[in-house]
C-alpha positions as CSV (number, residue, x, y, z in Angstrom):
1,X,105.1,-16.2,68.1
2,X,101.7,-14.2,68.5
3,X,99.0,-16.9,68.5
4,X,95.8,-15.9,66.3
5,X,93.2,-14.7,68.3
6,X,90.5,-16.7,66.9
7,X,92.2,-19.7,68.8
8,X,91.9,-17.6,72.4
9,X,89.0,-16.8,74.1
10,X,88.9,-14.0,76.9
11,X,87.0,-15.5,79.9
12,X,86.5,-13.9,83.4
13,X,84.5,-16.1,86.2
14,X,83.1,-15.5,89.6
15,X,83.7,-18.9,92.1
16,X,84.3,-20.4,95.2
17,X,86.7,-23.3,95.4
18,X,86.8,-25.7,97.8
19,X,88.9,-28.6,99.3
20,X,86.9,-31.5,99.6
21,X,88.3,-34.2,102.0
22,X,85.9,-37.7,102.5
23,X,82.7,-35.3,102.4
24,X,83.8,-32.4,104.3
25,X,84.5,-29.1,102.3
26,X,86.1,-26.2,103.0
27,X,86.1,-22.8,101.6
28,X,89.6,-21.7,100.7
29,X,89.1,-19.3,98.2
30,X,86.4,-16.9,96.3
31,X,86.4,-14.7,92.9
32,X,83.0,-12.5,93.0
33,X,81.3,-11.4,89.8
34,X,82.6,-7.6,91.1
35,X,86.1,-8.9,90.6
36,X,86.1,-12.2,88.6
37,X,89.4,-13.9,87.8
38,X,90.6,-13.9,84.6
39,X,92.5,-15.4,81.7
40,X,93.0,-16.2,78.1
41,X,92.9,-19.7,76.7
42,X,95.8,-21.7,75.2
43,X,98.7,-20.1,76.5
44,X,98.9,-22.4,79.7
45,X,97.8,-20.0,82.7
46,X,94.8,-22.4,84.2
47,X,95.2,-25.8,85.0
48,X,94.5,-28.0,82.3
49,X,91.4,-29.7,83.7
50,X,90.2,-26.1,84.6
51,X,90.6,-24.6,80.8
52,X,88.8,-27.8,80.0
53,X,85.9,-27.5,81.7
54,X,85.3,-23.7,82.0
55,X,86.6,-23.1,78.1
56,X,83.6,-24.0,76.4
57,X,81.0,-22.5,78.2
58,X,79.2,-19.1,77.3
59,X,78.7,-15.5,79.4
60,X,76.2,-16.2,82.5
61,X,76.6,-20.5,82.3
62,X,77.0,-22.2,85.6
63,X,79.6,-24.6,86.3
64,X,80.5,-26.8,89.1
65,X,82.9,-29.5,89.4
66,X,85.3,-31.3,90.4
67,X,89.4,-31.7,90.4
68,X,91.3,-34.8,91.9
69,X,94.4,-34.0,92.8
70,X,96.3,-35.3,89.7
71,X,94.4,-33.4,87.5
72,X,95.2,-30.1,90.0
73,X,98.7,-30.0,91.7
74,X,99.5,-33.6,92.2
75,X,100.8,-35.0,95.2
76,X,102.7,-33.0,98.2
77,X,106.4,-33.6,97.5
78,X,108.2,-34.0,100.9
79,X,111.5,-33.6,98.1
80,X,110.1,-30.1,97.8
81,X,110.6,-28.8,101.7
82,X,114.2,-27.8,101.1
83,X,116.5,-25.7,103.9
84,X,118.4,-23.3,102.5
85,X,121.0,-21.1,104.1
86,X,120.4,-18.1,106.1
87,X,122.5,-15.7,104.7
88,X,120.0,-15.8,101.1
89,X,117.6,-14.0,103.1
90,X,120.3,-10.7,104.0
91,X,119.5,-7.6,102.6
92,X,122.5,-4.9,103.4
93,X,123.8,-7.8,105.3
94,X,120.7,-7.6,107.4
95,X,118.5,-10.7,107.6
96,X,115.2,-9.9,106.1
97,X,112.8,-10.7,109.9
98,X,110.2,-8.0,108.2
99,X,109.3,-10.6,105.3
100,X,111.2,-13.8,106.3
101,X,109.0,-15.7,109.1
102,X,107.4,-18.6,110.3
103,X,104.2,-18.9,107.6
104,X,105.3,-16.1,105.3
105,X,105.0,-16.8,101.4
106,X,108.3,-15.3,100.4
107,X,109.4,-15.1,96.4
108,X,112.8,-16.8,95.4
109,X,114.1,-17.3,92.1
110,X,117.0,-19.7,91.0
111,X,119.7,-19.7,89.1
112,X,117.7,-19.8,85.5
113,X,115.9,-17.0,87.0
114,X,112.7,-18.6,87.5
115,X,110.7,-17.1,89.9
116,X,108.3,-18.9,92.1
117,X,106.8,-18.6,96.0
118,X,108.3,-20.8,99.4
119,X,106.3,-21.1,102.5
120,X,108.7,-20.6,105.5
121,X,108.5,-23.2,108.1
122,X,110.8,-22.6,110.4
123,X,113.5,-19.7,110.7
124,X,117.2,-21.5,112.4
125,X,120.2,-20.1,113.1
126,X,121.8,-21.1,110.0
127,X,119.2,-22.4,107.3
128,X,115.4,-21.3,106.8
129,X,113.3,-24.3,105.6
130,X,111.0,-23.6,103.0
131,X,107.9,-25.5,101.7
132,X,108.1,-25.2,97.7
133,X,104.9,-27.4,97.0
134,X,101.5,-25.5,95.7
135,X,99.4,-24.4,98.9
136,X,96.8,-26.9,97.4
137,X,99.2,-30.1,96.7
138,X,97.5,-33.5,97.6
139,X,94.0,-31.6,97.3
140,X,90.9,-32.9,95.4
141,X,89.4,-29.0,94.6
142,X,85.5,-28.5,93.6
143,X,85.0,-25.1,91.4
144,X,81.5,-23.5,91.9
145,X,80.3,-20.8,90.0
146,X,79.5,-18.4,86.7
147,X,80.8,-17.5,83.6
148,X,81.5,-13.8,83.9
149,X,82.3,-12.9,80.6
150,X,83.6,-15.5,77.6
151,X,84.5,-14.0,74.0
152,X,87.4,-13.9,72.0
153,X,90.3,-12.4,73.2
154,X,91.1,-9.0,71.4
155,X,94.9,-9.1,69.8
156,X,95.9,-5.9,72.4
157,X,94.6,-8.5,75.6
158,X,97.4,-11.6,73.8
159,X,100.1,-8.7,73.8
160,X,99.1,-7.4,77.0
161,X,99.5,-11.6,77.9
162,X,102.3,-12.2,76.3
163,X,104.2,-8.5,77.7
164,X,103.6,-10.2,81.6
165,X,104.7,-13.9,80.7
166,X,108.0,-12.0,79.6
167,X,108.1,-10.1,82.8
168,X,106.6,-7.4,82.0
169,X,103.5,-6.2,84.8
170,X,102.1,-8.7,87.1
171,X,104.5,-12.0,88.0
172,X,101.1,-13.9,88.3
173,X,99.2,-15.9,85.8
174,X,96.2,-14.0,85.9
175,X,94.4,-10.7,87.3
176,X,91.6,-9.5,88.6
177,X,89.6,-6.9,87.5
178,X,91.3,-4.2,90.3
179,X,94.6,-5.4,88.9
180,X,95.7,-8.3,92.1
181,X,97.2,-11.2,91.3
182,X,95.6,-14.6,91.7
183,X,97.8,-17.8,91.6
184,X,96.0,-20.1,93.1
185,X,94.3,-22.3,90.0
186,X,97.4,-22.0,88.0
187,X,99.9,-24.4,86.9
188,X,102.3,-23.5,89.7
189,X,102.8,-22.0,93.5
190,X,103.6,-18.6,91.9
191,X,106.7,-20.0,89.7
192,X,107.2,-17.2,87.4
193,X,103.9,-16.5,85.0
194,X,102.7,-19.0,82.7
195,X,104.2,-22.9,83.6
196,X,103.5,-26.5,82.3
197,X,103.7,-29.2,85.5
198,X,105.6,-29.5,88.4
199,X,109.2,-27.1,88.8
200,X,112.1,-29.0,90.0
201,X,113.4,-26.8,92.4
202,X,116.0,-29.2,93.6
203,X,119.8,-28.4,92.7
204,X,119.2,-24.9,91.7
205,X,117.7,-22.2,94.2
206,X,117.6,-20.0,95.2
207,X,117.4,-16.2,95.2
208,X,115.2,-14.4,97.6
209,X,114.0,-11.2,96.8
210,X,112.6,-8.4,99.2
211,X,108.6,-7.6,98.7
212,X,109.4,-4.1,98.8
């Protein structure tokens, strides 16, 4: 059901985000004003804490804060480095090398057909193990920047919403202005478009499927 649009509001920000360890930071990822990230509040596509802090604030405020790790992607989940067998990764019968190596980010989906990313860590003879926690699991994140843009979402921005959640245009939660994806504030390690907590991925992967 299409929510009203009085109850979303269109925002766009520029940032950096940091990890922060004891007190050493580091950079890890930055939106410019040129191409801010953006979303639409109440449908789920930020982290929680993030909506929270950003969704009140009006075109050109400054925000900087702070995420621990609960209130971003929780802790890393040994449970969620799984090996799974070789022969997933065989297109025509050929193992897929040109996508399927040491460091890659490779999609999968299971059985449900839920899509999410995998980090390969190693490439065997007979299993690839994967690494299904967020990049930023076990991280306490800082958000620096500005409000972009913030107004109410127009209804043909929810459909537009609503058209990728089902599948429709970009897998990701949110875009930026020249159309990439951006997953890396969002509820999930690329798992599908629009999720609430942590994905079980245990019991039911996988599927991988080619970037091309």
């Amino acid at each position: 059901m299409e929510k009203e649009s009085n109850l979303n509001k269109y925002i766009s920000v520029a940032y950096q985000l940091y990890t922060v360890d004891d007190e050493e930071e580091v950079l890890v990822e930055e939106a410019t004003a040129e191409h801010p990230f953006q979303f639409i509040t109440g449908y789920g596509i930020a982290l929680d804490a993030f909506e929270k802090e950003i969704s009140s604030l009006a075109t050109g405020d400054k925000f900087d804060f702070i995420l621990s790790k609960e209130e971003a992607y929780g802790d890393y989940e040994q449970e969620h480095v799984v090996s799974l067998p070789r022969e997933i990764f065989t297109i025509n019968k050929h193992f897929d090398k040109e996508h399927v190596y040491r460091g890659a980010i490779i999609p999968l989906q299971n059985e449900e057909g839920t899509r999410f990313m995998g980090q390969v860590l190693e490439v065997g003879e007979d299993e690839v193990k994967i690494d299904l926690n967020h990049p930023l699991a076990g991280k306490t994140l800082r958000f620096s920047g500005s409000v972009v843009e913030a107004r109410e979402a127009t209804n043909d921005e929810i459909q537009g919403l609503i058209n990728r959640m089902s599948g429709e245009g970009c897998c990701c939660c949110g875009e930026h202005e020249d159309g990439d994806c951006d997953c890396h504030h969002h509820k999930e390690h690329g798992e599908g478009c629009h999720h609430h907590g942590h994905h079980d991925h245990k019991g039911s992967c996988c599927h991988h499927h080619s970037n091309d």
